[in-house]
C-alpha positions as CSV (number, residue, x, y, z in Angstrom):
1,X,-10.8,23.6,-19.5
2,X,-9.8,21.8,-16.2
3,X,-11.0,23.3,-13.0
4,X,-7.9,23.9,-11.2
5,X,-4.3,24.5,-12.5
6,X,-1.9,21.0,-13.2
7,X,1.6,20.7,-13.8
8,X,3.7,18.6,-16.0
9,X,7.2,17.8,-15.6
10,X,9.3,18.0,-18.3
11,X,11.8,15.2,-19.3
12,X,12.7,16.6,-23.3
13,X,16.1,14.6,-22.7
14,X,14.7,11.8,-21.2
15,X,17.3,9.8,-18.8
16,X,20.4,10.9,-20.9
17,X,23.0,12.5,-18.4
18,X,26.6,13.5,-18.5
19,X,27.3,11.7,-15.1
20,X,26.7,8.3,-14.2
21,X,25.4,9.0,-10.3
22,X,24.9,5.4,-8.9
23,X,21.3,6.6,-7.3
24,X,20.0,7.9,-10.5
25,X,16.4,6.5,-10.3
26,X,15.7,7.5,-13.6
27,X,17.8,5.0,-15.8
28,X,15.1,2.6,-16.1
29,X,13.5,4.8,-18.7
30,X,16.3,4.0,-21.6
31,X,15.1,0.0,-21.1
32,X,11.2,1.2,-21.7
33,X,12.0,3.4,-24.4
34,X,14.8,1.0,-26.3
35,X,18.5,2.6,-26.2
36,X,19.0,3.3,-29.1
37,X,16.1,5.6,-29.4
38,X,16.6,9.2,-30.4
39,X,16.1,11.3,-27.1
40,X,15.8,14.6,-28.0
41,X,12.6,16.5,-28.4
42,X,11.1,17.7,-31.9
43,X,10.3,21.3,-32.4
44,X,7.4,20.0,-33.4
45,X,6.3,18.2,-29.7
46,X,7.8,21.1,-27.9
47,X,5.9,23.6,-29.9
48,X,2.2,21.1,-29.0
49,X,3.7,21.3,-24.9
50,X,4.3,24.8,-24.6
51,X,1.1,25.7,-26.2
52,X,-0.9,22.8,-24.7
53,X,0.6,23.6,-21.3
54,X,-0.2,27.2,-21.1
55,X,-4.0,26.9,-23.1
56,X,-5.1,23.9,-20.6
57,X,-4.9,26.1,-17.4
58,X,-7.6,27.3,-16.2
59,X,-8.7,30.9,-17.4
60,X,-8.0,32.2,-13.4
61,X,-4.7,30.8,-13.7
62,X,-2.0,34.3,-13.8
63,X,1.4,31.8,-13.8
64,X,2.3,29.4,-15.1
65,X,5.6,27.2,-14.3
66,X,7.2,24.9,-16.2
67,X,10.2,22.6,-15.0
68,X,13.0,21.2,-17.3
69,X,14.3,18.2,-16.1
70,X,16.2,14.8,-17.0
71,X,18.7,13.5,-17.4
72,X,20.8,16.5,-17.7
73,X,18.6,19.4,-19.8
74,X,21.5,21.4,-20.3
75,X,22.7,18.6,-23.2
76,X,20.1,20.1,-25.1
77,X,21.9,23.0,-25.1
78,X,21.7,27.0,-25.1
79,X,19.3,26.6,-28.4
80,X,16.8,24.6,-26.7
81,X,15.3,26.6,-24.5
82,X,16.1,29.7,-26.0
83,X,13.3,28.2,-28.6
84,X,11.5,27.1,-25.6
85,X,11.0,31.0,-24.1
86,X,10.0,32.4,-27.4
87,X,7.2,30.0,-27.3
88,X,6.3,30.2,-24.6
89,X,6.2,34.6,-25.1
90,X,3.6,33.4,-28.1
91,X,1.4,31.7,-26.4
92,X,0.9,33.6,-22.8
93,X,-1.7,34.9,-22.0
94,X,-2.3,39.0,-20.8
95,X,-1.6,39.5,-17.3
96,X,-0.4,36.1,-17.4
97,X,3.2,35.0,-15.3
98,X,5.5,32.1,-16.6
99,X,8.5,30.8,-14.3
100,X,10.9,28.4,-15.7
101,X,12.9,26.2,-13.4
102,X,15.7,24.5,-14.6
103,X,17.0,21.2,-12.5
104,X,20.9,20.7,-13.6
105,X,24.2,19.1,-12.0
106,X,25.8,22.7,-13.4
107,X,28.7,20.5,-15.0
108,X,27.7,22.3,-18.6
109,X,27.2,25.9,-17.0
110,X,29.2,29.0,-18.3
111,X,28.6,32.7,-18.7
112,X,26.7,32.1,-21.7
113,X,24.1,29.8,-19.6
114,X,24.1,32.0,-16.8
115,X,23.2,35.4,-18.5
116,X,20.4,33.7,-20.5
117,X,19.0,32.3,-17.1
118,X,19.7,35.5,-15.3
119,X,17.9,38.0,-18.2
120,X,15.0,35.2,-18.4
121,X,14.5,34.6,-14.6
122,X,14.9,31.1,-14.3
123,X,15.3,29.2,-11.2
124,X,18.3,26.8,-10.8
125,X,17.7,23.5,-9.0
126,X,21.4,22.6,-8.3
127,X,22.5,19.0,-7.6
128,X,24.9,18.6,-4.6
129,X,25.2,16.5,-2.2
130,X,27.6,18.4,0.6
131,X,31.1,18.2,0.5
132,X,33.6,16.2,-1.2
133,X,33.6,13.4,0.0
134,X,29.9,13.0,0.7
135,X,29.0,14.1,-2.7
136,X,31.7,12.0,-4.6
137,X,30.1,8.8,-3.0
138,X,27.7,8.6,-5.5
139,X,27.5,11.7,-7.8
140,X,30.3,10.3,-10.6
141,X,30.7,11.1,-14.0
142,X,31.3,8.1,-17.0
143,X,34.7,7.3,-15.6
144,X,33.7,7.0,-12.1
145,X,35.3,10.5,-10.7
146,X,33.5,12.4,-8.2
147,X,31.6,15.5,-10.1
148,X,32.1,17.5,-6.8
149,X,34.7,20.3,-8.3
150,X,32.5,20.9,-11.4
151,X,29.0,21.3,-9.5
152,X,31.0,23.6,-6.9
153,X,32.8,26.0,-9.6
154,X,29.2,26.2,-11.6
155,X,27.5,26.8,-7.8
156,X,29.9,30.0,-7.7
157,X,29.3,30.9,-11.1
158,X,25.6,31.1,-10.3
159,X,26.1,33.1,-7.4
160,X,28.6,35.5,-9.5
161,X,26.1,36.0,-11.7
162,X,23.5,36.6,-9.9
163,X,21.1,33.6,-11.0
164,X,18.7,32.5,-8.6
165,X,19.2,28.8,-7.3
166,X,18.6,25.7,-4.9
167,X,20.9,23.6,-3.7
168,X,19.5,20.1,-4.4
169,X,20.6,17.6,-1.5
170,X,20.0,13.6,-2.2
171,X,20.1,12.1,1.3
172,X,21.3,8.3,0.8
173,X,23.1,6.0,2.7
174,X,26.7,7.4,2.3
175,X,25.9,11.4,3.6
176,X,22.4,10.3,5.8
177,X,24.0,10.5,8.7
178,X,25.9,13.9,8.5
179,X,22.6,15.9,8.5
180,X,24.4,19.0,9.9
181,X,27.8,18.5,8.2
182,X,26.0,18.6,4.9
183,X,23.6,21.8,6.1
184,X,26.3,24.2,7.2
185,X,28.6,23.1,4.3
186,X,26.0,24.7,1.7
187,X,25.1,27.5,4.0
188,X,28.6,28.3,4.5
189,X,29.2,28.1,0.9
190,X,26.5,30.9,0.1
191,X,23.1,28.2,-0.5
192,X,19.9,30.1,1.0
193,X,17.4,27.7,-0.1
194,X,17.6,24.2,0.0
195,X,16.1,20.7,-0.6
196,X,16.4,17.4,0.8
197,X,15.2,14.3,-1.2
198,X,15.3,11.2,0.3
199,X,16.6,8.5,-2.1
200,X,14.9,5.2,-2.0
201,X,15.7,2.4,-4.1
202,X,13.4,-0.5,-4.2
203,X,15.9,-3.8,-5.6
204,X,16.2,-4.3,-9.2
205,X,15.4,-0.9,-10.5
206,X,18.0,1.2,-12.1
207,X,21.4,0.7,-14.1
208,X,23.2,0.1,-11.2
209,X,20.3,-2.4,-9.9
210,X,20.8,-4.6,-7.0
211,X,19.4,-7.9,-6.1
212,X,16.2,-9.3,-7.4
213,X,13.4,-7.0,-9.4
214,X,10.9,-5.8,-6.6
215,X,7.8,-7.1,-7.0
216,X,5.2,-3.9,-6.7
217,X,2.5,-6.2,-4.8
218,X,5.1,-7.8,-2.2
219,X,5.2,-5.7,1.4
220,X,7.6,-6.3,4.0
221,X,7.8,-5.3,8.2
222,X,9.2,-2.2,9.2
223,X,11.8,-4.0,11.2
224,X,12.9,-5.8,8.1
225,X,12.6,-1.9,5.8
226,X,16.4,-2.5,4.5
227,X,16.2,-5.5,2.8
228,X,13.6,-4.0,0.7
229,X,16.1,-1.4,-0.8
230,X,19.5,-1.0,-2.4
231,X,22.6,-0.4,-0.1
232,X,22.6,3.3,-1.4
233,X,19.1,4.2,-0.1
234,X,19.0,6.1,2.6
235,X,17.1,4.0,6.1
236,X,14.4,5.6,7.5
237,X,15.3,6.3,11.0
238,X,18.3,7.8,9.1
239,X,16.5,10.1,6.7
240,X,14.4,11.2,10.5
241,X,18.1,11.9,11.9
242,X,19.4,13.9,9.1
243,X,16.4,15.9,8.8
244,X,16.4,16.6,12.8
245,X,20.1,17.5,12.7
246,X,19.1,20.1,10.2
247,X,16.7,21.9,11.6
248,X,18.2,22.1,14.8
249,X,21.0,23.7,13.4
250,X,18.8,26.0,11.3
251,X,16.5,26.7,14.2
252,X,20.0,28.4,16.2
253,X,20.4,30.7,13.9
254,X,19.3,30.7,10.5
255,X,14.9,31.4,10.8
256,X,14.3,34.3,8.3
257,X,17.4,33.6,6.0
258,X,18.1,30.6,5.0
259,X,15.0,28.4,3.7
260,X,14.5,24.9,3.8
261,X,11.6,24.1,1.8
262,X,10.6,20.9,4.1
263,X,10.8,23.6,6.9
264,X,8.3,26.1,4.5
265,X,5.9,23.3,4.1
266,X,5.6,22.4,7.4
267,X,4.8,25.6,8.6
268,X,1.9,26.1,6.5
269,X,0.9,22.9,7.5
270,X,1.1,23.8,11.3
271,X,-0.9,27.1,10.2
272,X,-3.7,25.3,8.8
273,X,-2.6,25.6,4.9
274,X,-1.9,22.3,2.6
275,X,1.2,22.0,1.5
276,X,2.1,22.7,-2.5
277,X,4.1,19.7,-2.6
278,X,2.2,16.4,-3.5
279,X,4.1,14.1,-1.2
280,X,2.4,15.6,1.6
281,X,-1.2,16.0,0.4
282,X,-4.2,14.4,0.9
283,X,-4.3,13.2,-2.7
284,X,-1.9,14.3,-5.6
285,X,-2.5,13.7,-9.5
286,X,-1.4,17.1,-10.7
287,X,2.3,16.3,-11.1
288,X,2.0,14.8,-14.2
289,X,5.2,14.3,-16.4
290,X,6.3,14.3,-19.9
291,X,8.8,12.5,-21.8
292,X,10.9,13.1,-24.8
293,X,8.2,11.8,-27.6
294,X,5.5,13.6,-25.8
295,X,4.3,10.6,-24.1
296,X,2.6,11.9,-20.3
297,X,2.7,9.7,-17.6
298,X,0.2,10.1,-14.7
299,X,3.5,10.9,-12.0
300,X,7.6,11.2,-12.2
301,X,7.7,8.2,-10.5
302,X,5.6,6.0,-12.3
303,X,7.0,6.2,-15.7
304,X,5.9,2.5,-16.7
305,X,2.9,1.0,-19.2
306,X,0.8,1.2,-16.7
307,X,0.5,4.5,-15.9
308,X,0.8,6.0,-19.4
309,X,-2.2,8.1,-20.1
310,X,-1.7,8.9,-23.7
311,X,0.7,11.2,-26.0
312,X,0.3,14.6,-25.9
313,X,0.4,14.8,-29.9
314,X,-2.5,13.0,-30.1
315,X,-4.8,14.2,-27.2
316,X,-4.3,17.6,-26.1
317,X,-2.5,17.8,-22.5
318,X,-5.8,19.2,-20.6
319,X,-7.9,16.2,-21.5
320,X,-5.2,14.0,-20.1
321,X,-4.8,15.5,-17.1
322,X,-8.9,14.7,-16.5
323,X,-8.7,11.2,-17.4
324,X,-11.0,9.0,-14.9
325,X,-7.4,7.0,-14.6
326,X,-5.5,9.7,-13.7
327,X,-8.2,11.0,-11.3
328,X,-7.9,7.4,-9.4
329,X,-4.3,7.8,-9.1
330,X,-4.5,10.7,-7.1
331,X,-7.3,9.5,-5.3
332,X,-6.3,6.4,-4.0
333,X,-3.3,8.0,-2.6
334,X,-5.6,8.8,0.1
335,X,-8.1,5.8,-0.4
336,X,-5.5,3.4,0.1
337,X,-4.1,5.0,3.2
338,X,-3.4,2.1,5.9
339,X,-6.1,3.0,9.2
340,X,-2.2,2.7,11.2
341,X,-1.4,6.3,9.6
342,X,-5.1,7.6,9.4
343,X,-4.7,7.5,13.4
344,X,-1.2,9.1,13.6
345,X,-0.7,12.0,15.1
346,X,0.7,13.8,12.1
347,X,-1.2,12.5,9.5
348,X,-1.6,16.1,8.9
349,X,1.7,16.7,8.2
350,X,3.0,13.9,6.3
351,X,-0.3,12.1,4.6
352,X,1.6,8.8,4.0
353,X,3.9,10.3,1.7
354,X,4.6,9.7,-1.7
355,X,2.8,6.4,-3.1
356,X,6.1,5.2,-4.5
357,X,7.2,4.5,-0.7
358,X,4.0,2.6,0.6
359,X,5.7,-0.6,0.2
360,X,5.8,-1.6,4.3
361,X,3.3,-3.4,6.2
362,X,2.0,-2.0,9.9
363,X,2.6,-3.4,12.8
364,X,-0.9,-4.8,12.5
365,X,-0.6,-6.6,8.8
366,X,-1.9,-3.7,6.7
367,X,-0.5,-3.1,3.6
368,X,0.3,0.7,2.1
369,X,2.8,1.6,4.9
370,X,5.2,4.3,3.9
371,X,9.0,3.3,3.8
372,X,9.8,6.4,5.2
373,X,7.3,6.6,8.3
374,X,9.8,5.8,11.2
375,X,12.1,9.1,9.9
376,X,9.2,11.1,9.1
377,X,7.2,10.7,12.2
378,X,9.8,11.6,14.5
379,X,11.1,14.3,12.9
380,X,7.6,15.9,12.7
381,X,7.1,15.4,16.2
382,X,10.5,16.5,17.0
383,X,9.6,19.9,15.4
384,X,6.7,20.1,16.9
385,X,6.5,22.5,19.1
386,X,8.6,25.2,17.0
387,X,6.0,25.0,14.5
388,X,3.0,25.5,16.8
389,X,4.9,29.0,18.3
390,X,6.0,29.7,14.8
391,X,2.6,29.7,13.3
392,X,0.9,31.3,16.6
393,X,3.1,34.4,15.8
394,X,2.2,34.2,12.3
395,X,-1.0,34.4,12.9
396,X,-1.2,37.2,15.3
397,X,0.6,39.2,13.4
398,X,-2.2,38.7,10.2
């Protein structure tokens, strides 16, 4: 039994997907796997994942989430998870919670979908991008039109129904710099919680790869950052902008009822409390992920040979998850951190990141410096001092 709860993200589709969005870092599994091989989940594998899932937690643990992702997990159809529920109703423990999160671009939502998800509380991670025109710049389907109308009628159809949802907001090149635009456009249109994820392309990686494969062991300036990524990714003072916009804008009049979960985050940071995403730990490892065959990898982002710890039919998901490999990757997230962003005044906050975006070199020559730094440092020091009188209150009221 492991010592402290893990969680495994589920890929039962693998990369398959009804739209053909140009960012889609994800693609790269169909050339590891072989594309003609047969994506779909057995009831067999999801049967050993359920079970596996819920008996590895440890005994304290009272929920359990799980997360269904792809590709698009709705092409599995109504069936799928329905299956997936009852399982998961067998195996549960007393007293025990599960939470199911489903992350879609809605194009395959109806009533059907949404009174299933309703009745069995899951929670809706919506892609969209903002409006029209700032969606349609990447989000297309096979024939290369925008997707925006489909995600937008299934966005009202979740809110008609009363299903629970986040608005899921790539920030890239095209909408990076219409950080306000993009927030009041999903509040307007009914959003209370969103996300921003920054897309960052290194070259070479994806169906709709640009220049030269990116070597994993070659590290450039931050003054040269963009030639290190694909014309979609969005730049780092950029991402710091659009970030800065937003909470500006949310800070006038929005505290208490819309919720930005970067904003969430780093107020339990400011109040002394790591953050529950693993970007912004000290070390992660915990986030594994799972693909179709039932192969776990030791992160989402680092679905290649290397990192594959073994197949969950074969060795049950908790002794995985405790592999001596696996326990290095999460520890070298911090080992490995460059003495530029040990000394950084919000190395508290931010941690270097994910390890997927460590690809920069300091101004000094080290190695392991986070893409992303320029954006993120100044939009934790822009919100700075909201947080400290934020969390002060907070903590007078306990």
């Amino acid at each position: 039994m492991v010592d402290s709860p893990f969680h495994i993200l589920a890929k039962p589709i693998g990369p398959i997907c009804n739209l053909d969005c140009h960012y889609c870092y994800y693609l790269h599994t169909e050339d590891l796997y072989g594309r003609h091989t047969k994506w779909q989940i057995t009831d067999e594998a999801l049967e050993a994942f359920v079970r596996q899932y819920i008996q590895g937690q440890p005994m304290q643990a009272r929920e359990v989430e799980f997360v269904w992702q792809g590709g698009e997990p709705t092409l599995l159809g109504l069936e799928f998870f329905q299956k997936a529920v009852a399982l998961q109703r067998v195996h549960e423990r007393p007293g025990m919670t599960i939470r199911n999160c489903l992350q879609t671009n809605g194009i395959l939502l109806d009533q059907k979908w949404c009174a299933f998800l309703r009745e069995n509380k899951f929670l809706v991670g919506l892609s969209i991008d903002g409006p029209p025109e700032l969606h349609d710049a990447s989000r297309v389907d096979r024939q290369g039109k925008g997707s925006h109308a489909a995600v937008l009628k299934a966005m009202q159809l979740l809110q008609s129904e009363g299903v629970e949802f986040n608005a899921m907001v790539c920030v890239h090149r095209a909408n990076g710099d219409h950080g306000a635009e993009v927030y009041r456009y999903l509040r307007d249109n009914g959003c209370r919680f969103m996300q921003f994820i920054p897309i960052v392309e290194r070259h070479g990686i994806g169906r709709h790869a640009e220049g030269q494969v990116a070597a994993d062991n070659v590290s450039v300036s931050m003054e040269d950052a963009a030639s290190a990524v694909s014309s979609r990714s969005v730049l780092p003072g950029q991402f710091g902008r659009f970030l800065i916009e937003v909470f500006d804008e949310w800070s006038k009049q929005d505290v208490g009822r819309i919720f930005v979960q970067i904003f969430d985050e780093a107020l339990a940071m400011w109040s002394g409390i790591p953050s529950s995403l693993c970007i912004f730990r000290k070390e992660c490892g915990k986030s594994l992920v799972m693909e179709h065959n039932g192969d776990v990898y030791s992160c989402d982002h680092f679905v290649n040979p290397s990192h594959l710890l073994g197949n969950l039919n074969e060795r049950d998901l908790q002794t995985l998850v405790q592999l001596p490999a696996q326990r290095e990757f999460g520890q070298a997230k911090s080992t490995t951190l460059p003495q530029y962003c040990r000394s950084c005044e919000v190395r508290f906050a931010c941690n270097g990141e994910c390890p997927k975006n460590r690809f920069l070199v300091t101004p000094v020559g080290e190695k392991g410096l986070n893409y992303l730094c320029e954006g993120y440092r100044k939009f934790f020091n822009h919100i700075d001092p909201t947080m400290r009188k934020m969390a002060s209150v907070i903590q007078s009221s306990s």
